[in-house]
MIMIMAR-150309 format. One record per residue: x, y, z of N, C-alpha, C in turn; residue in three letters. Coordinates in steps of 0.05 Angstrom, whole numbers, plus 5000, padded with zeros to 4 digits. Layout:
N
XYZXYZXYZALA ...
This chain:
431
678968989677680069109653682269309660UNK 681969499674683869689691686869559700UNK 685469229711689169079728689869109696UNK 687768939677689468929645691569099636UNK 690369279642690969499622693869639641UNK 694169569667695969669695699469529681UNK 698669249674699969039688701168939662UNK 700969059630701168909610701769199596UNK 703769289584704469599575704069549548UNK 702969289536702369349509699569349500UNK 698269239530695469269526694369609514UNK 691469539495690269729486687569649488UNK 685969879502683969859510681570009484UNK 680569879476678969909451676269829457UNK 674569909438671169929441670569609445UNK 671269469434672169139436672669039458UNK 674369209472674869059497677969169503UNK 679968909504683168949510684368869497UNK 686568919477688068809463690368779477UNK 691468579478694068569488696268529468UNK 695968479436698268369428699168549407UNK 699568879409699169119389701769049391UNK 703168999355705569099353706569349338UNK 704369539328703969779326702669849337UNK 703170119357701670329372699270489357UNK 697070479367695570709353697070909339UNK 698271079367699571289357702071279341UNK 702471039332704670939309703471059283UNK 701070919275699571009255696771059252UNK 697371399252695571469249693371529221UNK 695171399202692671399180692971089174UNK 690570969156689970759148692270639135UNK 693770489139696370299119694770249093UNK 693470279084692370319048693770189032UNK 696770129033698369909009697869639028UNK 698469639055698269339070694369259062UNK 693269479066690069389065689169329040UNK 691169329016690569288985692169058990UNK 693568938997695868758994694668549010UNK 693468719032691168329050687968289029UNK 688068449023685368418997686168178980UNK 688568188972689968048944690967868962UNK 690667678985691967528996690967268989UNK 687767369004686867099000686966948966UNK 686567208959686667038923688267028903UNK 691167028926693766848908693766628921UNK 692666588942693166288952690066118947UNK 688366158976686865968973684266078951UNK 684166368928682266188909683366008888UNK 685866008875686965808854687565548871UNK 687665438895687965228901685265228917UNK 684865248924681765158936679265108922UNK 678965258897677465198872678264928852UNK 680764898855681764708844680664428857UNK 681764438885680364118911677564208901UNK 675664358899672564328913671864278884UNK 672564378861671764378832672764268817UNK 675364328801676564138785677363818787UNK 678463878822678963508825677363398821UNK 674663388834672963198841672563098807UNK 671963368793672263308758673563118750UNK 675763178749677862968741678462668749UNK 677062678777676762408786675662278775UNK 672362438774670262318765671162218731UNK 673562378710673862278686675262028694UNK 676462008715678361788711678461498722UNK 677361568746675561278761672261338771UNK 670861378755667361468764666361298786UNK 666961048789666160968809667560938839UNK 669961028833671161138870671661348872UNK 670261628861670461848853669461968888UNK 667761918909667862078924669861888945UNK 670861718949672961578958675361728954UNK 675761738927678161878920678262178924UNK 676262328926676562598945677162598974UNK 676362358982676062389018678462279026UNK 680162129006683262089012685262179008UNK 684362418990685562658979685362879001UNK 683662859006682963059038684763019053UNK 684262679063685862669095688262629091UNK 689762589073692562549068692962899069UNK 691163099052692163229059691763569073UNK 689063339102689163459128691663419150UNK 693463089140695863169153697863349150UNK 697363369133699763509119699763799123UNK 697863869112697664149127697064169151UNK 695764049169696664059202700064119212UNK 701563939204704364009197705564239196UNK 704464299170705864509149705364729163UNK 702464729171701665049183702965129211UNK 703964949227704164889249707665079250UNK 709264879233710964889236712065119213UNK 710565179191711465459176710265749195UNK 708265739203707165879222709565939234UNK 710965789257713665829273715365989262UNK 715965709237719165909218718566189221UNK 716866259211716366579195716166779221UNK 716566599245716166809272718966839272UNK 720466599271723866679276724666719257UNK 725166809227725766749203728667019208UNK 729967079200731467369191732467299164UNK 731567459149733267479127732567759105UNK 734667819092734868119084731468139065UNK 730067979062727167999045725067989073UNK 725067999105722967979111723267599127UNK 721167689142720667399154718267249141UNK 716167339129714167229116714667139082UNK 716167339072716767349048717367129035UNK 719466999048720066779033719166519033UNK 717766529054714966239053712866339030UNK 712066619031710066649005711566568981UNK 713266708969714066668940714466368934UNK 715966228953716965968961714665798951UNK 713165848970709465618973709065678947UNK 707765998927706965948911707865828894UNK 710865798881711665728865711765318862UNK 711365348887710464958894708064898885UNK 705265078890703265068881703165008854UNK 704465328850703865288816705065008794UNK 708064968815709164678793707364408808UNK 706164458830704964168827701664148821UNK 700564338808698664398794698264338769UNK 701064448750701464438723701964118725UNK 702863958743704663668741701363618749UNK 699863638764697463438769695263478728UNK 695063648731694763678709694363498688UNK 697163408695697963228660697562918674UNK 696862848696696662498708694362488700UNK 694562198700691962018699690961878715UNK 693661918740692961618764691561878783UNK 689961728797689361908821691461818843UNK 692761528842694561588869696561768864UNK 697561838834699561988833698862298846UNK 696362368834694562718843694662698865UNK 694662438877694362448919697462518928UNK 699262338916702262458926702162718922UNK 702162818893702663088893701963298892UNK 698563238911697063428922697963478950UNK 700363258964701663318987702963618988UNK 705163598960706763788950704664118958UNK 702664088945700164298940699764358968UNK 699264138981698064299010699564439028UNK 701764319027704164359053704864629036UNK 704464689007706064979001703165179016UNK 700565139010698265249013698265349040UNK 699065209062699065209087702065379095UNK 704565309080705865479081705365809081UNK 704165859059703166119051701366159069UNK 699165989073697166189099697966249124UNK 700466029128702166099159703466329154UNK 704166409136706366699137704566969130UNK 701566849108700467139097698767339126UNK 697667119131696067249154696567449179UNK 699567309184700167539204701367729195UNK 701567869172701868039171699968279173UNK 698668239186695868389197697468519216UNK 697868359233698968309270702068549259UNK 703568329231705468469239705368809238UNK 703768869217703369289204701769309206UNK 699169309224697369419234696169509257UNK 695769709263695269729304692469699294UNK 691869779328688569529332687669709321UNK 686369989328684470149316684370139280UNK 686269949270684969929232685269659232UNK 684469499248685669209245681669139233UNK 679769199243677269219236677969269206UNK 678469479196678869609162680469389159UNK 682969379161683969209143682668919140UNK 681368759155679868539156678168489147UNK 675668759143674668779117675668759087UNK 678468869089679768839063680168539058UNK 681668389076682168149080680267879075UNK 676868059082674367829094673067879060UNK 673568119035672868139020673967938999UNK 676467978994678167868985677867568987UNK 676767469021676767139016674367129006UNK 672867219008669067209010669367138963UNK 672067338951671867308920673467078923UNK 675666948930676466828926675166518943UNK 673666498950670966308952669566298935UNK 668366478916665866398911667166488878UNK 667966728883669666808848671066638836UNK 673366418845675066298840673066028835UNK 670765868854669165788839667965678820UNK 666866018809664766068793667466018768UNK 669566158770670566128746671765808738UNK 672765638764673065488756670865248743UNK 668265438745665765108735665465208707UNK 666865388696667465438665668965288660UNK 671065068675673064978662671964618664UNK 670264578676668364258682669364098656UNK 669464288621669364098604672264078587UNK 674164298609676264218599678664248622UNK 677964048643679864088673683464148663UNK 683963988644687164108645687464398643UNK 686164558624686464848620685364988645UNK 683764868661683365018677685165018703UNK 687064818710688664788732690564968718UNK 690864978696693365108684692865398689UNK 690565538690688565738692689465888718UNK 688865658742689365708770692665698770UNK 694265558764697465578773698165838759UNK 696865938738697966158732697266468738UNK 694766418758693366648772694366678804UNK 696066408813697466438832699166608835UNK 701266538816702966728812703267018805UNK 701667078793700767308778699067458811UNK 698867378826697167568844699267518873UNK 700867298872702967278894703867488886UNK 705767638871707467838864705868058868UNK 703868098859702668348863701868358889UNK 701368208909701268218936704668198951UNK 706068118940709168198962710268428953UNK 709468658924710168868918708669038932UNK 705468928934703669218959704469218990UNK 705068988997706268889019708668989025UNK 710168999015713169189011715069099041UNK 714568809048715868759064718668889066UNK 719668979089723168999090724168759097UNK 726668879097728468639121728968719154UNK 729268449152728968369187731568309196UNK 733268329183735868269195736168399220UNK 736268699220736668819252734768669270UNK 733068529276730868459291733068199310UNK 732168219335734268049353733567779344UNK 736067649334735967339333734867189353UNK 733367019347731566809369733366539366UNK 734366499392736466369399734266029400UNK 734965879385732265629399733265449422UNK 733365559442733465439464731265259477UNK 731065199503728865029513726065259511UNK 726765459519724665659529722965739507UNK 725265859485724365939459723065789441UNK 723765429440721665229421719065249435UNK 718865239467717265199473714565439463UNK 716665669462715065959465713865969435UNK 715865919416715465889387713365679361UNK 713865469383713665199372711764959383UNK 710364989403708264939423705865059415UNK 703865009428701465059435701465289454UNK 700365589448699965789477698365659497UNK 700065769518698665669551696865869563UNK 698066139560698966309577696166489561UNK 694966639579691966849572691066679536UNK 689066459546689266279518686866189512UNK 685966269535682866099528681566189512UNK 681166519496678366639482680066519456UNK 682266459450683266389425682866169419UNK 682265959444682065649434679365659422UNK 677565859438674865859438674365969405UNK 676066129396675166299367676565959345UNK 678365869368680565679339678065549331UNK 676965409355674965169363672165199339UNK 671765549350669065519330668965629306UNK 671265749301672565689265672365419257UNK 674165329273674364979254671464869255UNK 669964909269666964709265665264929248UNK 666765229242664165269224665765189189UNK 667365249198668465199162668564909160UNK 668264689175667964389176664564359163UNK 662764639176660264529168659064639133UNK 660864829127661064949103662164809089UNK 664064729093665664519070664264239058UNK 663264139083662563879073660363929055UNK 658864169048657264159035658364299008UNK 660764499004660964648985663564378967UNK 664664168982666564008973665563828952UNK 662263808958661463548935658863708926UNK 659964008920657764178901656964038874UNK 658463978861658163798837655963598842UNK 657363388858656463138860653263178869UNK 652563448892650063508903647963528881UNK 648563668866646663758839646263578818UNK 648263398813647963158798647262848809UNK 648462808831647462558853645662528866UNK 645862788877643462768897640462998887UNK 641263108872638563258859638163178827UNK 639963078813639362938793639463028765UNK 641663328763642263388744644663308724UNK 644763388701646263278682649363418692UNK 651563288685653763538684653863778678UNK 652563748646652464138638650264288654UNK 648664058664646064268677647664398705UNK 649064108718650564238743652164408736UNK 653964438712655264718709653964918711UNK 652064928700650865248704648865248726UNK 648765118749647565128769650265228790UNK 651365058788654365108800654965558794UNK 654765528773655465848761653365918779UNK 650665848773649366008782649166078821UNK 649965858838650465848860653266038860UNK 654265978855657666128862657066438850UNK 655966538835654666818829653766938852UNK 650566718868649866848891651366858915UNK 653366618917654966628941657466968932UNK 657866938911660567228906657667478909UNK 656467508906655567828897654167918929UNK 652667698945651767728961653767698983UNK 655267548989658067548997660067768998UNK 660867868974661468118977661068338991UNK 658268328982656568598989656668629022UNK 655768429038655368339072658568369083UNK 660668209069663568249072664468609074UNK 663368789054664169119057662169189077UNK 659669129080658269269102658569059136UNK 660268889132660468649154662468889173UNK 665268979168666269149184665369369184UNK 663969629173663669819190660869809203UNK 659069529208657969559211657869459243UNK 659569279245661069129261662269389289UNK 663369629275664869849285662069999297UNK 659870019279658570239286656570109317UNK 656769819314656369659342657669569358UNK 660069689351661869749371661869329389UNK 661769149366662068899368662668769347UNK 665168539347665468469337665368089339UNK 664468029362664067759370661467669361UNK 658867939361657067829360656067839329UNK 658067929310656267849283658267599281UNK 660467509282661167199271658867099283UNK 657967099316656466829314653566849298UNK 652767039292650267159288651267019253UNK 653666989239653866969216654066659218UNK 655266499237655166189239653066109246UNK 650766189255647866049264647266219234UNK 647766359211645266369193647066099171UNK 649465989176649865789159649065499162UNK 646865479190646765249204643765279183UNK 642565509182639465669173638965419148UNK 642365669131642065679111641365259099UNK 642665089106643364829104640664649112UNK 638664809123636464599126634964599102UNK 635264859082633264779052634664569041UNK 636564549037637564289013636964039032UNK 637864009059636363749080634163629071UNK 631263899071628363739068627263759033UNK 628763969020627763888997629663908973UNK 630263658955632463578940631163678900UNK 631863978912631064208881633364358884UNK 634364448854636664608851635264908864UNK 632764978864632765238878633565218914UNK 632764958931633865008954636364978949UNK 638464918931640964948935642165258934UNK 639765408919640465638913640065858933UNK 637265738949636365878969638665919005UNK 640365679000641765539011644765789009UNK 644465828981646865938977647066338982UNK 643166438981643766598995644166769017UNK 643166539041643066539067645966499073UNK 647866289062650266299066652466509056UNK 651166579038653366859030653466999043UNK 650467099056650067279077652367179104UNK 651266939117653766879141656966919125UNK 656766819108660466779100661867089089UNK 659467189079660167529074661067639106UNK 659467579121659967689151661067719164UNK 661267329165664267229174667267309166UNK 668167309141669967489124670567639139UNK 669067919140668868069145670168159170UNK 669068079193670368139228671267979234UNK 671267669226673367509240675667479239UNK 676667649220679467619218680667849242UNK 679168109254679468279268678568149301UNK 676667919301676067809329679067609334UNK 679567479307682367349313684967429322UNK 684567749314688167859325686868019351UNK 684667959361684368129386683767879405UNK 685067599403684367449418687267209421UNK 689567449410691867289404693967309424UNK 694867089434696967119462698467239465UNK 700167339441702567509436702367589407UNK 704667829406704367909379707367789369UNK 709067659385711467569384710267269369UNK 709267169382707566929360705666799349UNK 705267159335702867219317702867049292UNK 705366899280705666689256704866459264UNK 705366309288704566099304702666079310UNK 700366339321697966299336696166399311UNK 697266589292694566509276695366299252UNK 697966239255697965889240695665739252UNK 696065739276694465539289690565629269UNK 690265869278687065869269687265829243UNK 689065889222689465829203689165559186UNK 690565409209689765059210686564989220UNK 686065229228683665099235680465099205UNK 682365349198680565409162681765169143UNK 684765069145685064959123684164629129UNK 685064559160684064349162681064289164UNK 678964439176678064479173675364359144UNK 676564529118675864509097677364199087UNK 679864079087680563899090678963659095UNK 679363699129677063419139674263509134UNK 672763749124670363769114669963579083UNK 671763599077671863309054671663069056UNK 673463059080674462759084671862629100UNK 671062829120668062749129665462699118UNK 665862839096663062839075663062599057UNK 666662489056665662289039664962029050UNK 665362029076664561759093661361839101UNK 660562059102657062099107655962019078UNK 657462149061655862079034656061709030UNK 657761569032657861309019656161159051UNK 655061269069654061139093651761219096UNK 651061409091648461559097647361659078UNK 648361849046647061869024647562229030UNK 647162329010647962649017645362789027UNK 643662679033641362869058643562829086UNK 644262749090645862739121648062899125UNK 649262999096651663169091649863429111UNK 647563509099646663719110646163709139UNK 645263549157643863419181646663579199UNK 649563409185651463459200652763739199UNK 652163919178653364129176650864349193UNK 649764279193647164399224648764409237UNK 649364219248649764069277652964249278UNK 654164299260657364369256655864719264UNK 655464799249654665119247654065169283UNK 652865089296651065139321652765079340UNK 654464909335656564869362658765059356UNK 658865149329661365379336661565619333UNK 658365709340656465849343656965909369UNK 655865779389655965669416658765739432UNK 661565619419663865669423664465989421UNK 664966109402665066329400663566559410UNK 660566389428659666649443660666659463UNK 661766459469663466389497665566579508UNK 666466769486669666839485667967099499UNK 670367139526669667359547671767689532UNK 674267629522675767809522674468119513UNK 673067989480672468279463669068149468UNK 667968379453664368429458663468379430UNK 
């Protein structure tokens, strides 16, 4: 730790371990950034709760009004068309927003940009009737969605030194933890009238994008040295990190297999309560409410006490995994017995992990990042690993469900939880 800390002048040696990628100094700021830590609160839920409530809730709805019998087909092609796409998008907006200059900021203009794509191809899915048409222009939707998470996130990295990067991530792990389970709950109010409710979500996008790039108060970046794209610089920009990389593949690795094991189960919430446990639509609505209640309140709650509690143990590696083995827990009640209470029981063992998770992993992710030079790129990358992630957690559930029946959805999301569990204890850097 000592060569670390000798040999690397941006390293910071913290209760955690070593940070190497501070692009604010402790002693830069010394009180809490309070508008950036209100502004990553409101992040997650201008982007992924009005579009992510929409894929897990409204579509599958609307499918189900429009073709009922290729209704989980038509989610799982909706997925992988658009797990490419955002693999892409994140990949390569991630980059932009590292080299971007322009008088609004380098992130700025992928957010406003993405949302406003969201919102018009929301209002346009809306009004179709074809599902191949909702598949094209849920392309539109993803690649803006992925836009926006490639640029919102690092702005952690970019205005925060390490000693509040814990606080602000709580702000951050709160914020997703409502916009999971809040965004939801409100959208299984809209089950009996899906157009008003996409219309609902495109216009809560917007309405909370602005109020997050006004708390945010990006400047401009014009003075910031132009990044010439040469051989060195695509590589440096636009590649895969080589270079001090391994605890990050290890955090990318066991993000994507836990939000892979979460998804496949929260993607065919509907279908679970009505298909496979045997309730009516309106009954699954208010089962649905009633699950997404315990995932937000309990969720929350674990999300505000997840970081300082995280601080006062002076670790932050060991509650993610401690929060991905209780989602492996949580997934064996609905496995052995097919009652809306194990779905419920299900739901508050997982609030508990996903409150948790929220919570410090967004602080284990910027203390395990190669550089702070491409902090857009490398947490694009983990970024892709949440959106794809939730993505192919669809696309996978709907080939278990039409092959195996939805007891196996759960079997596999075990088996997802525990290996990236496993991965993430692996990571040597922070404690």
């Amino acid at each position: 730790m000592a060569n670390k800390l000798e040999s690397d002048p941006k390293a910071v040696k913290t209760t955690v371990g070593v940070v190497t990628n501070a692009k604010i100094q402790d002693s830069q700021q010394p009180k809490l950034p309070f508008g950036v830590a209100t502004a990553m609160f409101i992040a997650p839920l201008c982007w992924y709760g009005p579009i992510g409530s929409t894929r897990s809730v409204l579509i599958p709805q609307l499918f189900s009004q429009i073709d009922a019998a290729h209704k989980v087909w038509a989610v799982g092609i909706l997925a992988t068309v658009a797990s490419i796409t955002g693999a892409i998008a994140n990949l390569l907006f991630g980059a932009f927003s590292d080299v971007t200059r322009t008088r609004f900021g380098k992130r700025k203009p992928y957010i406003v940009l993405g949302t406003l794509a969201i919102a018009i191809s929301l209002v346009v899915i809306a009004n179709l009737t074809s599902i191949t048409a909702i598949i094209f222009i849920w392309i539109i939707a993803a690649a803006a969605e992925n836009a926006i998470a490639a640029a919102i996130y690092p702005q952690i990295s970019d205005r925060v030194a390490p000693k509040w990067r814990g606080t602000v991530s709580t702000f951050y792990g709160v914020g997703f933890t409502i916009a999971q389970q809040g965004f939801a709950l409100l959208a299984a109010q809209f089950l009996g009238n899906v157009k008003v409710g996409i219309y609902v979500m495109a216009a809560t996008t917007v309405v909370l994008a602005v109020i997050h790039v006004l708390l945010i108060n990006e400047k401009s970046n014009l003075s910031d040295p132009k990044i010439k794209l040469d051989k060195e610089s695509l590589k440096k920009y636009f590649f895969f990190p080589t270079h001090d990389a391994r605890d990050f593949y290890l955090a990318l690795s066991g993000k994507f297999l836990m939000v892979v094991g979460s998804t496949i189960v929260t993607t065919f919430l509907l279908f679970i309560f009505t298909d496979y446990i045997g309730q009516s639509t309106k009954q699954a609505g208010g089962s649905i409410s009633i699950f997404s209640s315990i995932m937000l309140f309990i969720g929350v709650f674990f999300a505000l006490v997840g970081g300082p509690l995280a601080d006062k143990m002076k670790r932050v590696k060991g509650p993610v995994v401690i929060a991905t083995f209780a989602l492996a827990i949580a997934a064996l009640f609905p496995l052995f017995v097919k009652e809306a209470w194990a779905m419920f029981a299900y739901a508050v063992i997982a609030a508990f992990g996903n409150g948790l998770y929220n919570s410090v992993d967004g602080a284990l992710n910027m203390d395990v990042l190669p550089s702070s030079d491409t902090a857009g790129k490398d947490l694009g990358l983990i970024n892709l690993a949440n959106t794809l992630g939730q993505m192919l957690g669809a696309m996978v559930a709907s080939a278990i469900v039409e092959g195996f029946g939805y007891q196996a959805v759960f079997m596999f999301a075990v088996a997802m939880e525990i290996l990236g569990g496993i991965l993430i204890a692996a990571i040597k850097r922070v404690r």
